[in-house]
C-alpha positions in Angstrom: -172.0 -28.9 -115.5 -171.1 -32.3 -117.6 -168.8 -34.7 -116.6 -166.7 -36.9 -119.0 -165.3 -40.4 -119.5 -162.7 -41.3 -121.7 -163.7 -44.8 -123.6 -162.3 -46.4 -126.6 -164.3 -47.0 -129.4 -165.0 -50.5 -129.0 -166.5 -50.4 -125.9 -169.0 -47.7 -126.7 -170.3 -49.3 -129.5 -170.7 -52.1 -127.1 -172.6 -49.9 -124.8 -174.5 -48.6 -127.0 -176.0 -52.0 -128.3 -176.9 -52.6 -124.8 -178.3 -49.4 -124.1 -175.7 -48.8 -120.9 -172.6 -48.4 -120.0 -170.8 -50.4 -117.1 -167.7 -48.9 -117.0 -164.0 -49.9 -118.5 -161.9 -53.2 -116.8 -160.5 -50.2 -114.1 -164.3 -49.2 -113.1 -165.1 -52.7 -112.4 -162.4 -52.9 -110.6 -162.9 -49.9 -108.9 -166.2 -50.3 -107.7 -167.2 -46.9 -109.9 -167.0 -45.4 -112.9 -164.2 -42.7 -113.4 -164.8 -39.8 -114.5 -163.4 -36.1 -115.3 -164.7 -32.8 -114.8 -163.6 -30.2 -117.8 -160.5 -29.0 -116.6 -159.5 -32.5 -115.8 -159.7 -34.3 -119.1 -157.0 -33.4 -120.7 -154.3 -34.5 -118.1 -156.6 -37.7 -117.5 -156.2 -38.4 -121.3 -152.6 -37.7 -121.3 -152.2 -39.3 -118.0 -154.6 -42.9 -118.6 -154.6 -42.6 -122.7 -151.5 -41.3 -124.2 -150.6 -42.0 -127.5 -153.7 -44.3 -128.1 -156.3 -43.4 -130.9 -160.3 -44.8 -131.2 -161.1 -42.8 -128.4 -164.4 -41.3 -127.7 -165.1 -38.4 -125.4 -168.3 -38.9 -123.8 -170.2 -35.9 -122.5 -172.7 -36.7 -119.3 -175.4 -34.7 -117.4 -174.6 -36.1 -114.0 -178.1 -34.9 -112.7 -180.3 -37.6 -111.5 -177.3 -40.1 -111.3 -175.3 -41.4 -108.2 -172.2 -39.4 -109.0 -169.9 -38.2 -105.9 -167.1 -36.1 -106.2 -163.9 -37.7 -104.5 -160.4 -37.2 -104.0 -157.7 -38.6 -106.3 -154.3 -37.7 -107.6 -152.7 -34.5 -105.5 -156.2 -34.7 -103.6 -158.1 -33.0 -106.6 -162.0 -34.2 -106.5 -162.9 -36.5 -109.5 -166.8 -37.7 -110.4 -167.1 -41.4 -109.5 -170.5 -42.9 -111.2 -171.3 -45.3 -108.5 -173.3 -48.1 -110.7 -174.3 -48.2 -115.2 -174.3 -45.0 -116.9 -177.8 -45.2 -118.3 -177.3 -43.8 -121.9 -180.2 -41.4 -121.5 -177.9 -39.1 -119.4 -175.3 -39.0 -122.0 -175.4 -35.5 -123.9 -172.4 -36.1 -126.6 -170.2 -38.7 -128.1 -167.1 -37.0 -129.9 -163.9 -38.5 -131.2 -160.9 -37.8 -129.0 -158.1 -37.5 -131.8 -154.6 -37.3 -131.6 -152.8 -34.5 -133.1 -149.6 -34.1 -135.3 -147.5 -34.2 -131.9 -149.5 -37.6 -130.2 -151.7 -35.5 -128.0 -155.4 -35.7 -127.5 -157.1 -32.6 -128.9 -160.1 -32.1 -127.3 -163.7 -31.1 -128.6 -164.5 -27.5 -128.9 -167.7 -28.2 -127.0 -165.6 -28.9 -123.8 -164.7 -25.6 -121.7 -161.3 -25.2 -121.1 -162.0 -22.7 -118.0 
C-alpha cells in the first residue's frame, strides 16, 4: 500500500536537488511529515490545497520507513513520516491539476477504493 503527500512544485524540485525531503513549513512544525492514505487525498487536497495549482502528488512505499498511523480529523488514522523522506522510497511524482471547476483531479494510478 503507498502513502501520499501533497507538495508544491517548488519544494520538490528542492527535494530533489538534495536528494530528500524534509517535509512542508506544517511538518516541521509538526514534528512529522503528513501524509494521506488513498481514500484520504482527495479531501486532504481539497481540505489543505484548494484552489491552488503547481502541485505534485507524490507516491511513497512506506516500507522500511518510520511511518505510524495516527488519529486526525473525525479520529480517522493518517501516516505521519516521523523524520526525511529519503527519495529512494518514493515510487511516483505526478501533477495534481485542477479541473474546469477548481478541484484537484487526481492520478489514475491512485485507487479510489
Amino acid at each position: 500500500m503507498l502513502i501520499y503527500k501533497i507538495v508544491s512544485a517548488a519544494a520538490w524540485l528542492d527535494a530533489e536537488r538534495e536528494g530528500v525531503f524534509r517535509g512542508s513549513h506544517v511538518d516541521e512544525r509538526d514534528g512529522f511529515i503528513h501524509f494521506s492514505a488513498a481514500d484520504q487525498v482527495a479531501e486532504t487536497a481539497s481540505r489543505h490545497f484548494a484552489g491552488q495549482d503547481d502541485l505534485r502528488l507524490v507516491s511513497v512505499d512506506p516500507d522500511g520507513l518510520d511511518v505510524r498511523w495516527e488519529p486526525s480529523r473525525g479520529g480517522a488514522l493518517f501516516p505521519h513520516l516521523y523524520g526525511p523522506l529519503l527519495l529512494t522510497a518514493v515510487r511516483s511524482v505526478d501533477l495534481l491539476a485542477l479541473d474546469e471547476r477548481g478541484e484537484h483531479r487526481l492520478p489514475s494510478s491512485v485507487p479510489t477504493t
